[in-house]
C-alpha positions as CSV (number, residue, x, y, z in Angstrom):
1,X,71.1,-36.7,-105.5
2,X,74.2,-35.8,-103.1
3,X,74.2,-36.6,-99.7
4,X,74.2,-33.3,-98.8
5,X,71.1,-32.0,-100.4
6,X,69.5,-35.7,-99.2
7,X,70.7,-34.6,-95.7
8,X,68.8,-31.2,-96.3
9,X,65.8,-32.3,-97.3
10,X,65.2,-34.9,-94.3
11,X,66.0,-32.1,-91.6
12,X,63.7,-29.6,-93.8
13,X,61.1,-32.7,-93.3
14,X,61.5,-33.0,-89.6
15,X,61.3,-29.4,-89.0
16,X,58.1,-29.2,-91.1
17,X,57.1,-32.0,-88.7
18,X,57.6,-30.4,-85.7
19,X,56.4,-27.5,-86.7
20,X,52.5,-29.1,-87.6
21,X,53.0,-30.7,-84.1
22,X,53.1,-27.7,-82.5
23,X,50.6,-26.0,-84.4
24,X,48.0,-29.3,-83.8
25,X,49.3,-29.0,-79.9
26,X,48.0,-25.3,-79.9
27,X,45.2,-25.4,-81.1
28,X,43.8,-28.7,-79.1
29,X,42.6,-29.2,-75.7
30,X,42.2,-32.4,-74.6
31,X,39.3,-31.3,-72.0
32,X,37.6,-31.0,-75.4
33,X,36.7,-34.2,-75.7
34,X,32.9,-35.8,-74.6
35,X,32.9,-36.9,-71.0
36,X,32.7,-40.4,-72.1
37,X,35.3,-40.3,-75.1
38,X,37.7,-38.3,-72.3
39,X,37.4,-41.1,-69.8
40,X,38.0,-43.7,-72.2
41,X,41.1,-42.1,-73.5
42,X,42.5,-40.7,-69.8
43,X,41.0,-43.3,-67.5
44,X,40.3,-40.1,-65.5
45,X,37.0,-37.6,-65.5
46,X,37.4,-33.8,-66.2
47,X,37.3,-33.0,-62.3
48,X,39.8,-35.3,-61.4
49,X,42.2,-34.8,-64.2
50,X,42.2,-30.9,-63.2
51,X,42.8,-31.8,-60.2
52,X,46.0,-33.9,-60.7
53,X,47.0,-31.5,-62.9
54,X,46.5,-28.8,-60.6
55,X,48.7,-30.6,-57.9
56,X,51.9,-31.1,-59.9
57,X,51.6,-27.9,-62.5
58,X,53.5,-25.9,-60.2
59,X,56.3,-28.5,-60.2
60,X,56.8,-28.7,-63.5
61,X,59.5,-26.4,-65.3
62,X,58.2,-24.6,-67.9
63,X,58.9,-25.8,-71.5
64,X,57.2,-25.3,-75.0
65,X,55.2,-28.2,-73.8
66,X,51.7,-27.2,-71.9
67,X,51.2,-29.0,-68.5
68,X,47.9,-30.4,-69.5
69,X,49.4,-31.9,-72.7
70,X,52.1,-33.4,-70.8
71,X,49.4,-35.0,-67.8
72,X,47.1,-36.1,-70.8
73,X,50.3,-38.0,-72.9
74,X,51.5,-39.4,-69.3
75,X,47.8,-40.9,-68.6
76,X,47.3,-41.7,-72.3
77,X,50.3,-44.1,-72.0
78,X,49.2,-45.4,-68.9
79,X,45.7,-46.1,-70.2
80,X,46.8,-47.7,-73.3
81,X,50.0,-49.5,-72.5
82,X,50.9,-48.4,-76.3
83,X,54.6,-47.4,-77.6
84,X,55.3,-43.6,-76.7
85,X,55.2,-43.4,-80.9
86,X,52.0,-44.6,-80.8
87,X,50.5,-41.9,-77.3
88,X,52.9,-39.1,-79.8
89,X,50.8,-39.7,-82.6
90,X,47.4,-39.3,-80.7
91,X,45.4,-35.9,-82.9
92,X,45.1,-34.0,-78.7
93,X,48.8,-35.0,-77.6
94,X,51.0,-34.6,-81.1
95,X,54.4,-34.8,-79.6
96,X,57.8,-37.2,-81.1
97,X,58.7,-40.2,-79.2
98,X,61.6,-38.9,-77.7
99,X,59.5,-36.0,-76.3
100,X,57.0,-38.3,-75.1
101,X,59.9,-40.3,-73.2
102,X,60.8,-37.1,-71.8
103,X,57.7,-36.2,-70.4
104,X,56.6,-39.6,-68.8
105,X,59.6,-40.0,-66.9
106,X,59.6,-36.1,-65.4
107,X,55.5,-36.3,-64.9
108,X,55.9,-39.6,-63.4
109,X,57.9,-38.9,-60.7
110,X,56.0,-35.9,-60.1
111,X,52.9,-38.1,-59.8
112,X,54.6,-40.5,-57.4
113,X,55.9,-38.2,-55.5
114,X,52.8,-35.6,-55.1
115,X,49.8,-37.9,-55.4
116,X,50.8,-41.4,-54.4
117,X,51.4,-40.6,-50.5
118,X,47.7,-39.2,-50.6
119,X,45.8,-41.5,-52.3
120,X,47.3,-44.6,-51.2
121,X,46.9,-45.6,-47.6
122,X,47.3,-48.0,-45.3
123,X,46.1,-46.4,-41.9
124,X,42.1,-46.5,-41.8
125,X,40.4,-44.0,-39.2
126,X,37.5,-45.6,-36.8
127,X,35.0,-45.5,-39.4
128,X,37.0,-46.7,-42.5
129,X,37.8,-49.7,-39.4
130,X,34.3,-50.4,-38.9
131,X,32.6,-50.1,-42.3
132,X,35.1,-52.9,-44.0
133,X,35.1,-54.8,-40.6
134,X,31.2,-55.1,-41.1
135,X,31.4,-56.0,-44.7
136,X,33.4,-58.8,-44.2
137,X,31.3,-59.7,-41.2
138,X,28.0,-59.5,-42.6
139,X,28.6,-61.4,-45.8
140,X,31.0,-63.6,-44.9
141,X,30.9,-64.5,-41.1
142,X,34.8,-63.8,-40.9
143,X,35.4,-61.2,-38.0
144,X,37.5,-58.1,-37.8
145,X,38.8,-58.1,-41.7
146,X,39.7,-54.4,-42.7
147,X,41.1,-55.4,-46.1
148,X,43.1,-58.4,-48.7
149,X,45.9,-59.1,-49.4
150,X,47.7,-60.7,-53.0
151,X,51.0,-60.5,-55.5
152,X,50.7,-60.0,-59.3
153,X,53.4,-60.3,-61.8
154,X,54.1,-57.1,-63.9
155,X,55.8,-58.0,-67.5
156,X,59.1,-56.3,-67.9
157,X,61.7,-56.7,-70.7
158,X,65.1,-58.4,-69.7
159,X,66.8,-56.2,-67.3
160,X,70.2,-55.2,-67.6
161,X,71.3,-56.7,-63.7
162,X,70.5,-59.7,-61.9
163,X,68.3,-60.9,-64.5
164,X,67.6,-63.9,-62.9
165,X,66.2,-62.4,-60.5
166,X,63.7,-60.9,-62.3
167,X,62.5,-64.5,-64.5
168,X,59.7,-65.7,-61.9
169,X,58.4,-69.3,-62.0
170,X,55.7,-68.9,-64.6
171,X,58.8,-68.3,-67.0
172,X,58.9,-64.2,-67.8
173,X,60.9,-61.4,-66.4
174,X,58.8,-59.2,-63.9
175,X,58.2,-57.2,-61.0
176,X,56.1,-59.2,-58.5
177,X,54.2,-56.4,-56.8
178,X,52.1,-56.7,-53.3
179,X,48.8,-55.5,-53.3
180,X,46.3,-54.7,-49.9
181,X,42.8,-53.5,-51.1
182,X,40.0,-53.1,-48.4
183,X,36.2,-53.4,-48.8
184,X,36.0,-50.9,-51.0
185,X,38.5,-51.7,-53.7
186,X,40.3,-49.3,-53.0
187,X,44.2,-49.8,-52.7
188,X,45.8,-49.3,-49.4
189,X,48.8,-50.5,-49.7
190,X,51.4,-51.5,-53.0
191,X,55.1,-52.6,-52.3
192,X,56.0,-53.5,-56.1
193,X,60.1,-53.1,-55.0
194,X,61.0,-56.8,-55.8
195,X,61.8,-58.8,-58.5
196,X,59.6,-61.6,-59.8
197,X,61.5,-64.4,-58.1
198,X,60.7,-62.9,-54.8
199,X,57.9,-65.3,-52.9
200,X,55.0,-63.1,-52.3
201,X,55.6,-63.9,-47.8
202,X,59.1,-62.9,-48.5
203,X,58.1,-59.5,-50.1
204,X,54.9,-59.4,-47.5
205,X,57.8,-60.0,-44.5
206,X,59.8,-57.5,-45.7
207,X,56.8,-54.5,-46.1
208,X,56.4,-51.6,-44.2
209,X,52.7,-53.3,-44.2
210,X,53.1,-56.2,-42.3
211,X,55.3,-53.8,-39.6
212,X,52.0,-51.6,-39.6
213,X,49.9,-54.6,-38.5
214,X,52.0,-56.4,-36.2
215,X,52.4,-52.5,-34.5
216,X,48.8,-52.4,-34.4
217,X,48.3,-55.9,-32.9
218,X,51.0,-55.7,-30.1
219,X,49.5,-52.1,-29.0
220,X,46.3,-54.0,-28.3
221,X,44.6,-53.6,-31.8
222,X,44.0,-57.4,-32.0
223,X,40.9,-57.6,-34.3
224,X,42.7,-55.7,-37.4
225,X,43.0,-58.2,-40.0
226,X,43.9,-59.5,-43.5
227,X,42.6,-62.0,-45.8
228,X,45.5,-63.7,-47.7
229,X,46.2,-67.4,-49.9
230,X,48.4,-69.7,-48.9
231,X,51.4,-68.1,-50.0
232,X,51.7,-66.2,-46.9
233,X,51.9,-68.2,-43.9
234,X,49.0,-67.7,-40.8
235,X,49.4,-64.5,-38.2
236,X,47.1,-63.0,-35.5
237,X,46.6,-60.5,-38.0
238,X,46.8,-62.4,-42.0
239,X,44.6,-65.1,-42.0
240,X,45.1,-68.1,-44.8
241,X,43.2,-70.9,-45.6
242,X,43.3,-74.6,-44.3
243,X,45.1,-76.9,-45.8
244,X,43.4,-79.7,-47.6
245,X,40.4,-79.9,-45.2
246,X,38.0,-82.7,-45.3
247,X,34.9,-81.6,-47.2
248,X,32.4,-80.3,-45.9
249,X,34.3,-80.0,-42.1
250,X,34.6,-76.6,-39.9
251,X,38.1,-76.3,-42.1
252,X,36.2,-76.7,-45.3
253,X,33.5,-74.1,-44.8
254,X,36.1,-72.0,-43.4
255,X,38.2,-72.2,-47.0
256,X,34.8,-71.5,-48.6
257,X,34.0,-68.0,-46.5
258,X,37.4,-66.9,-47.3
259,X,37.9,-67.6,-50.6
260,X,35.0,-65.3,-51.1
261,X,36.2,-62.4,-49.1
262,X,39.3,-62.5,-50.5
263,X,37.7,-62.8,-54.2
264,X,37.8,-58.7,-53.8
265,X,41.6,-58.3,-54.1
266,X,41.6,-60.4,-56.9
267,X,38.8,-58.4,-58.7
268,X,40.9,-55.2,-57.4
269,X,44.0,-56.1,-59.3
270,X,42.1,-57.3,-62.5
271,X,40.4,-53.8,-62.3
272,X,43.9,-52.2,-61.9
273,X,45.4,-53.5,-65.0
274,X,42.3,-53.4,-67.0
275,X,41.9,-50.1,-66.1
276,X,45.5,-48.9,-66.8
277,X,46.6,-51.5,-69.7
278,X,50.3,-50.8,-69.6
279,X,50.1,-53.1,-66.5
280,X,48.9,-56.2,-68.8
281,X,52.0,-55.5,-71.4
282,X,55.4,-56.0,-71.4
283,X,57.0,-52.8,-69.9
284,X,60.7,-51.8,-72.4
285,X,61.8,-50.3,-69.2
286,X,64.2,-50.7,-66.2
287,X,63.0,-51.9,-63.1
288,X,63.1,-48.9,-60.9
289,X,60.8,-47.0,-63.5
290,X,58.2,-49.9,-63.4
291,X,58.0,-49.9,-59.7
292,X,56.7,-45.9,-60.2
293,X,54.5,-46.7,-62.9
294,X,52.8,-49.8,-60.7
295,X,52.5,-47.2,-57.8
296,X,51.0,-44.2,-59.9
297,X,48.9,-46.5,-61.3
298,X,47.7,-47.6,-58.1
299,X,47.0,-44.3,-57.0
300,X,45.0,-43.4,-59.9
301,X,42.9,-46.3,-59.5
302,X,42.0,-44.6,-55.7
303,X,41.4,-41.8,-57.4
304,X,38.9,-43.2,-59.7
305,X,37.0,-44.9,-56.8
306,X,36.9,-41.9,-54.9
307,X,35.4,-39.5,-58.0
308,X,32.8,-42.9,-58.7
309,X,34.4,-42.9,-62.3
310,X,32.6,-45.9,-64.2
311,X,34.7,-48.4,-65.8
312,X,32.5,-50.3,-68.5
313,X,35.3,-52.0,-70.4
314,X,35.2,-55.7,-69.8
315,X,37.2,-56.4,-66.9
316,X,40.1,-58.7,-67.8
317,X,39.9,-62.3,-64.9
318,X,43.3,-62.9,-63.9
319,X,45.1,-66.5,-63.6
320,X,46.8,-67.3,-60.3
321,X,49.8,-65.6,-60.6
322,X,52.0,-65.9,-58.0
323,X,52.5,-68.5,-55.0
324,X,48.9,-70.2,-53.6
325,X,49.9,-73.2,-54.4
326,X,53.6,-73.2,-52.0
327,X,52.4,-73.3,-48.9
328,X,54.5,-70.8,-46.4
329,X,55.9,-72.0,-43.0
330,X,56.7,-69.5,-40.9
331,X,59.8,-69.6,-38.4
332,X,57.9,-68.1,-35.9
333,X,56.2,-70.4,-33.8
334,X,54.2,-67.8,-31.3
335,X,52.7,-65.8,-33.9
336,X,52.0,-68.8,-36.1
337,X,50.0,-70.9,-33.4
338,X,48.1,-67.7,-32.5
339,X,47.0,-67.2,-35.6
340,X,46.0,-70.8,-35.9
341,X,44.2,-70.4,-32.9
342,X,42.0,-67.7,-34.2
343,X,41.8,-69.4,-37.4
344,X,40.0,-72.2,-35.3
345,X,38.2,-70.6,-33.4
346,X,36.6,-68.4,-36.3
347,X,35.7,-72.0,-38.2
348,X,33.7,-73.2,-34.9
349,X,31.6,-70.6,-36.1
350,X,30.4,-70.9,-39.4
C-alpha cells in the first residue's frame, strides 16, 4: 500500500471519528443522567451545575462545542483526576484530547475568575463570627476561633523553572497550598501560589490572610482567631500548640483541645481532594495552571456545602504533609509573647 493512499485512509478515519463524536455530542445531555449517577460523575447536583453554567455561558465564545458539554468535561476532569483522553472518551462528553485540553484551560479560567471570588471568603459577617466562635467554644473550651488553618502538598510533574523549588521535603515536586476552613468546612481562604519548598509560616506570612487578621486585630477585633500546628509560629490571632508539655499539665490539656478543633481543617482538605481526585494525582501541568485548578476546586467544594450535596465516597485520611513537626520562631517578639499570653491564659482554663 503507498504512503499516499495509507495517508488517506487514516485522515478518512479521523474524520469518521470526529464525525460520530459530534453526532454522540448532539444527541446527549449530560443533565440526563440519575441525580445520583450525575453527582458521582460531576461532583455537582443538577441546581448547582446550572447554575455555574449559567454564570460563565455568557463568557464563553461560541464554538461547535455546547457550553454544558464544555462545564460537564471541565468538572469530569476535576472529579476524576483522569487523562483528558480518558474525560474525551466519556459516552455524555465525546470530545478528542486536544479539544478537551482546549476546553479545560478556557473554562478554567472562566471558573476562577467568575466563581472563585464568590464562593471563597475570608471576611465572615456578625453571624458567620458568632456561629463558628460558639462551635469552637462549646466543644472545645477554646475562645473566639472563627476558623483553621493547614498546608497540603499538590503532586505536579517536574516543572520546567526552578525545579528545585518545587521538590518539597517528602521528596516530590508540588505546589504547597494554604488552606483556612471555618466550622462549617467550608473554605475561606486558599493561597496555593508557592512552590513545595515553601514552609507553610513563610507562605502563611506572605498571605493576604494573615494581613486580614492582623487588620482585624489592630482595629480592636481581638477575639478573631485561628487554630494552626506548629509550623506556624504563635500570634494574638493563630494559636499553636505547646511544645512538649508535661502530661497531663494546663499545656497538655491545652494540645488535646486543640488538636481536636483543628482536626476540621484536616477533614476539610481530605474532603477536598477526595471530593475532586485530580487533587490526589500527579498534575502533567505547569505550575500556574495548578494553582487555578487548586482554587476552582476549592470553590466548588463551597459550593457543594452550600447546595448540602452528599459525598458518600469514602473519604481518603491524609498523612501529615507539610511542616508540624519544624517548629516556627517568629522574629517578632511583641506579637509572639502576646499570643503566648493568650495561649496561657486560655490553658488556665481548661
Amino acid at each position: 500500500m503507498s504512503s499516499a493512499i495509507l495517508a488517506f485512509l487514516l485522515l478518512e478515519e479521523e474524520r469518521n471519528e470526529r464525525i460520530k463524536r459530534k453526532i454522540l455530542r448532539d444527541h446527549s445531555n449530560p443533565l440526563d443522567a440519575p441525580g445520583e449517577s450525575f453527582i458521582s460523575h460531576y461532583r455537582l447536583n443538577k441546581d448547582a451545575f446550572i447554575m455555574v453554567l449559567n454564570i460563565i455561558e455568557p463568557h464563553l465564545q461560541p464554538t461547535t462545542i455546547p457550553p454544558i458539554i464544555q462545564l460537564a468535561a471541565t468538572l469530569r476532569f476535576l472529579a476524576e483526576g483522569a487523562y483528558q483522553r480518558g474525560v474525551g472518551r466519556d459516552s455524555c462528553i465525546s470530545l478528542a484530547r486536544s479539544t478537551v485540553s482546549q476546553i479545560l484551560t478556557k473554562v478554567m479560567c472562566l471558573l476562577e475568575n467568575y466563581i472563585c471570588g464568590q464562593w471563597v471568603k475570608l471576611s465572615m459577617d456578625d453571624s458567620e463570627k458568632l456561629i463558628s466562635r460558639n462551635h469552637f467554644f462549646g466543644k472545645y473550651k477554646i475562645p473566639g476561633i472563627v476558623g483553621c488553618i493547614d498546608g497540603t502538598h499538590i503532586k505536579i510533574i517536574k516543572p520546567p523553572d526552578n525545579e528545585h523549588l518545587y521538590f518539597n521535603r517528602k521528596g516530590y515536586f508540588s505546589i504547597n497550598a494554604m488552606i483556612i476552613c471555618d466550622n462549617d468546612m467550608q473554605i475561606r481562604a486558599v493561597d496555593a501560589r508557592y512552590p513545595g519548598s515553601s514552609h507553610d509560616a513563610f507562605i502563611w506570612g506572605m498571605s493576604h490572610a494573615k494581613q486580614y487578621f492582623r487588620t482585624q486585630y489592630e482595629s480592636g477585633q481581638r477575639s478573631l482567631r485561628l487554630l494552626g500546628d506548629c509550623g506556624y509560629g504563635i500570634e494574638p490571632f493563630l494559636l499553636t500548640p505547646y511544645r512538649d508539655p508535661q502530661f497531663n499539665s494546663m499545656e497538655y490539656k491545652f494540645n488535646i483541645a486543640h488538636t481536636a478543633a483543628r482536626n476540621i481543617v484536616e477533614r476539610t482538605i481530605g474532603v477536598l481532594k477526595s471530593r475532586f481526585r485530580c487533587l490526589m494525582s500527579t498534575l502533567h501541568y505547569r505550575p500556574e495552571k495548578v494553582v487555578k485548578i487548586v482554587n476552582v476546586c476549592c470553590a466548588l467544594h463551597n459550593i457543594c456545602r452550600r447546595y448540602n450535596i452528599e459525598y458518600n465516597q469514602e473519604v481518603v485520611i491524609l498523612a501529615n504533609e507539610t511542616d508540624d513537626d519544624n517548629f516556627f520562631h517568629s522574629d517578632n517578639g511583641s506579637m509572639q509573647s502576646e499570643g503566648r499570653r493568650i495561649r496561657d491564659e486560655i490553658a488556665n482554663t481548661l
